[in-house]
BALOBA-1460 file (C-alpha; in Angstrom, 3 decimals):
// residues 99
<rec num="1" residu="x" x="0.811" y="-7.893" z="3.802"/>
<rec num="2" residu="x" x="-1.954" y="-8.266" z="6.380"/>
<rec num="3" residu="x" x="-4.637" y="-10.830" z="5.914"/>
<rec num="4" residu="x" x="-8.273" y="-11.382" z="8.040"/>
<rec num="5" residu="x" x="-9.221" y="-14.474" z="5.869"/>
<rec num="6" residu="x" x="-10.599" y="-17.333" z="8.064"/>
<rec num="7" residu="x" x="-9.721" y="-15.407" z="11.546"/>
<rec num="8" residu="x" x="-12.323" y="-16.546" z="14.347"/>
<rec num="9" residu="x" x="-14.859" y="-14.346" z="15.154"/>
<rec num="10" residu="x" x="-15.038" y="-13.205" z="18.349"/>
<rec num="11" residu="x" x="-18.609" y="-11.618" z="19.956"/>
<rec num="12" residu="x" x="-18.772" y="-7.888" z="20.767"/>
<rec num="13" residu="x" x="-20.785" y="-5.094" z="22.092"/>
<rec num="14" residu="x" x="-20.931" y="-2.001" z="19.921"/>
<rec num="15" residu="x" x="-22.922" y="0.809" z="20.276"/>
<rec num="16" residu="x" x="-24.453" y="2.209" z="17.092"/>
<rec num="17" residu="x" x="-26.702" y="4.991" z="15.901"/>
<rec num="18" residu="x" x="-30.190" y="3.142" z="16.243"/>
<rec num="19" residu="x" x="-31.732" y="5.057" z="12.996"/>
<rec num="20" residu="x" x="-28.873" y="3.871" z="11.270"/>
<rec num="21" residu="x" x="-28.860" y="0.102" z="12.601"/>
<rec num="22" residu="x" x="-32.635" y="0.074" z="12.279"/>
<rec num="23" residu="x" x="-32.639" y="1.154" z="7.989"/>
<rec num="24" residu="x" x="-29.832" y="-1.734" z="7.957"/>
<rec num="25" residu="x" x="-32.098" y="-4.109" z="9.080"/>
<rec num="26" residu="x" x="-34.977" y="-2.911" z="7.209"/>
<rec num="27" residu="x" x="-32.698" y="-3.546" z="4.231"/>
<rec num="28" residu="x" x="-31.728" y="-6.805" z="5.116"/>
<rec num="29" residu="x" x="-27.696" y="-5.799" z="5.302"/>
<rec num="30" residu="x" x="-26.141" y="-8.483" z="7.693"/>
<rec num="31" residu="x" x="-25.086" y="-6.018" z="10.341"/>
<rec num="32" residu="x" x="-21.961" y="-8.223" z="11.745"/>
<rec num="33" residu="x" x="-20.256" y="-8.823" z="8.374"/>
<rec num="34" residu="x" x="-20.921" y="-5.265" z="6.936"/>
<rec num="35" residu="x" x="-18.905" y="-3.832" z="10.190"/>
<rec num="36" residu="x" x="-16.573" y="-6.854" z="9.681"/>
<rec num="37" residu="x" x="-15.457" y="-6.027" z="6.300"/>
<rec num="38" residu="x" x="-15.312" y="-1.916" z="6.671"/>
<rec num="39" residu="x" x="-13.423" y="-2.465" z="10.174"/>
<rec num="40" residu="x" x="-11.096" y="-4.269" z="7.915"/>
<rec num="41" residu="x" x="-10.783" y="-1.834" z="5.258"/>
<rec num="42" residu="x" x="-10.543" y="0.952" z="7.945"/>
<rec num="43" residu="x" x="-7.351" y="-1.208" z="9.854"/>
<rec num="44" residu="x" x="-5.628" y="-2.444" z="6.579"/>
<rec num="45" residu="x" x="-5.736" y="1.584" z="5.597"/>
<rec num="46" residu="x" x="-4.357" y="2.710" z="9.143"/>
<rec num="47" residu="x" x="-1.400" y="-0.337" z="8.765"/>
<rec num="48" residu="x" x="-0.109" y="0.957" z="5.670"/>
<rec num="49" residu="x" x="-0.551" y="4.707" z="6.658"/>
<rec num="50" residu="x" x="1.554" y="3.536" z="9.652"/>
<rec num="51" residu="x" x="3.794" y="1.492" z="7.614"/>
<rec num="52" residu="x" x="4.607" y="4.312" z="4.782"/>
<rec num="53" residu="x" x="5.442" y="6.956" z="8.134"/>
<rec num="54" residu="x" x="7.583" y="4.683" z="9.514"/>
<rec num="55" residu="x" x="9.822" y="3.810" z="6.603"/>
<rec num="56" residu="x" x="9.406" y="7.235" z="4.669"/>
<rec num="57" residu="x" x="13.327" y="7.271" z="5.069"/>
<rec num="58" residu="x" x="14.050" y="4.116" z="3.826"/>
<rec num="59" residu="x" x="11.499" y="4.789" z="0.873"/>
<rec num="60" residu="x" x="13.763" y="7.943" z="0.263"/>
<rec num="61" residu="x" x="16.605" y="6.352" z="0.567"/>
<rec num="62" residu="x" x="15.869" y="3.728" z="-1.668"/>
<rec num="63" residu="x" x="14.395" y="6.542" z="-4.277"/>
<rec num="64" residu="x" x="17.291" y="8.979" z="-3.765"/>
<rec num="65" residu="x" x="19.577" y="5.678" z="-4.829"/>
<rec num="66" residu="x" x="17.498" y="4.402" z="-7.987"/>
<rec num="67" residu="x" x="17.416" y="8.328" z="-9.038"/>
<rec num="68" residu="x" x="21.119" y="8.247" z="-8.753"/>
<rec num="69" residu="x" x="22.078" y="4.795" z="-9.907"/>
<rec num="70" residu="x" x="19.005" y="3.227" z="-11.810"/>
<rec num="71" residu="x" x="17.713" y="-0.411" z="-11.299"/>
<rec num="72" residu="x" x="20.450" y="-2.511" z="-11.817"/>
<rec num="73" residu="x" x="20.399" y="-4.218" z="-14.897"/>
<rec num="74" residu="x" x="18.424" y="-2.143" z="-16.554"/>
<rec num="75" residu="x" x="21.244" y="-1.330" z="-19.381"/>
<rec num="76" residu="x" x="21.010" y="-5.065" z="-20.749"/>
<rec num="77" residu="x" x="17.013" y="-5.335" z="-20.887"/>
<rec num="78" residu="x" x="15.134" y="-4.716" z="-24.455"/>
<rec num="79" residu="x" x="12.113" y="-3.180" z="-23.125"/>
<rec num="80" residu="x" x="11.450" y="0.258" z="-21.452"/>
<rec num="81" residu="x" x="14.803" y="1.660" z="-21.915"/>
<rec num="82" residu="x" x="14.861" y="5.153" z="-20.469"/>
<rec num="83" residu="x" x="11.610" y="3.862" z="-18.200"/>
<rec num="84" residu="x" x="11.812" y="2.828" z="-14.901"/>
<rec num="85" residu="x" x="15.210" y="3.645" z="-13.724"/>
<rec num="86" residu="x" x="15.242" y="7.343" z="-12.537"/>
<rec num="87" residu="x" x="17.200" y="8.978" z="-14.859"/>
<rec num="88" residu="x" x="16.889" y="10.200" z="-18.639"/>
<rec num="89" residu="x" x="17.223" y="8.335" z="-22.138"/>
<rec num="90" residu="x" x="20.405" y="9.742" z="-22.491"/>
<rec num="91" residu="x" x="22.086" y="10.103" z="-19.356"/>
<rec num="92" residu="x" x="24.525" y="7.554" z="-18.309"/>
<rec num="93" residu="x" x="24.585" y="5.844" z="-15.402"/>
<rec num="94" residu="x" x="27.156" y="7.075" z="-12.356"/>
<rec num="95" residu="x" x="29.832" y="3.991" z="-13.134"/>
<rec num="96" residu="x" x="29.928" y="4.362" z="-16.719"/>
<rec num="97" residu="x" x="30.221" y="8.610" z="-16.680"/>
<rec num="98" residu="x" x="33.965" y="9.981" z="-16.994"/>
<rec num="99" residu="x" x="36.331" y="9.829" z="-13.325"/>
């Protein structure tokens, strides 16, 4: 997980539409900490885009192996039977079906 809480700030020049900047200030919006928090947002969105491209194998992988296997442990639990680990009510899971 990524997290901006309590990083320094740091000045910058940015060049905005003056219309725009001049209605935000007519409003009263702080104009450094409403680009502060959507230039998060916008980064912390572009991360996990990233993030999800680069391990879309894995992900499948890991999917692919639930689908075939379930969760482990999921026979002995009381709750959710059926829910959770990829494969139906009533189908058993790969070790326990007939060689």
């Amino acid at each position: 997980m990524i997290h901006f809480e309590n990083g320094p700030k740091k000045a910058t020049n940015l060049t905005l539409n003056a219309k725009v900047l001049e209605m935000a200030k007519s409003m009263g919006m702080n104009i450094s900490q409403t680009v502060d928090a959507l230039l998060a947002k916008e980064v912390e969105r572009r991360y996990w885009e990233r993030w999800n491209e680069d391990n879309k194998e894995a992900v499948a992988a890991y999917n692919e192996r639930i689908r075939r296997d379930g969760i482990w442990g999921s026979q002995y639990r009381s709750f959710a039977r059926g829910l959770g680990d990829g494969r139906e009510a009533d189908e058993a899971p790969s070790s326990q079906k007939a060689a």
